[in-house]
N, C-alpha and C positions, 0 to 999 in steps of 0.2 A: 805311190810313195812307199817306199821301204817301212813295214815296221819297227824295224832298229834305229832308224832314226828316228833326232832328238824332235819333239815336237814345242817351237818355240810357244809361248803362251803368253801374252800381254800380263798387265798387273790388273786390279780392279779399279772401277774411280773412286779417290776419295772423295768424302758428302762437300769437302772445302773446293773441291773443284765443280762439281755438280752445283753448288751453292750461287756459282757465278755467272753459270748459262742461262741460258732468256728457256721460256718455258716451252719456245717451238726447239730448241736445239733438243730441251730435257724429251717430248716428246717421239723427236727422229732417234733421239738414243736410245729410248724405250724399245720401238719399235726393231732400232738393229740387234738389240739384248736380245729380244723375245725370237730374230728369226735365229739368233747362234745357239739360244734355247733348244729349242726346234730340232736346230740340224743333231746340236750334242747328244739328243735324249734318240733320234732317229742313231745315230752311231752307236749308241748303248746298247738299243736294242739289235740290233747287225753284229754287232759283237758279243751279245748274249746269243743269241740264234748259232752265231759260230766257234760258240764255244771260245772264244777267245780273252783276254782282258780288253777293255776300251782303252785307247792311248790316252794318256793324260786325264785323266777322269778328273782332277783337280781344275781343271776347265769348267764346269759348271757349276762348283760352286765359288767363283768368281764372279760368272755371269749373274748367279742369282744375290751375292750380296750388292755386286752392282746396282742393281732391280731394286732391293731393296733399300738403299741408299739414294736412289729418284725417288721413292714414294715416302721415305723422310723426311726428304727435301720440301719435294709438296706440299706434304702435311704441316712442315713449319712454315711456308709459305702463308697456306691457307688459313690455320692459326692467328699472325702475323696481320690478314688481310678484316677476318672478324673482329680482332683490337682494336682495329681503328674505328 
């Protein structure tokens, strides 16, 4: 891929959509956050080593509010679940 091109980049989830998945969806979505984690922080560093800018650097912290918006979720779940 060309670095001049644009690099599309999804939006984040919001906690009202994460709010309505079942807790295996929240957890397969954990898991794909964590590996795009992974790859972004692996391209960070590839493009520090090369002196270069990282594309779209704004990419990870997407992923991480995402993250943090399942472990919200959770948290009110779990909450929710010691009330009763």
């Amino acid at each position: 891929a060309n670095r001049d091109d644009k690099t599309f980049v999804g939006r984040e989830w919001r906690a009202e959509e994460l709010r309505r998945k079942s807790f295996k969806d929240l957890h397969e979505l954990w898991y794909v956050l964590l590996t795009e984690r992974n790859m972004l922080l692996t391209e960070k560093h590839l493009a520090k080593v090369n002196r270069e800018p990282m594309r779209a650097p704004h990419r990870m912290t997407k992923v991480r509010k995402s993250m943090a918006k399942i472990k919200l979720v959770l948290t009110e779940r779990a909450i929710e679940e010691a009330g009763d």
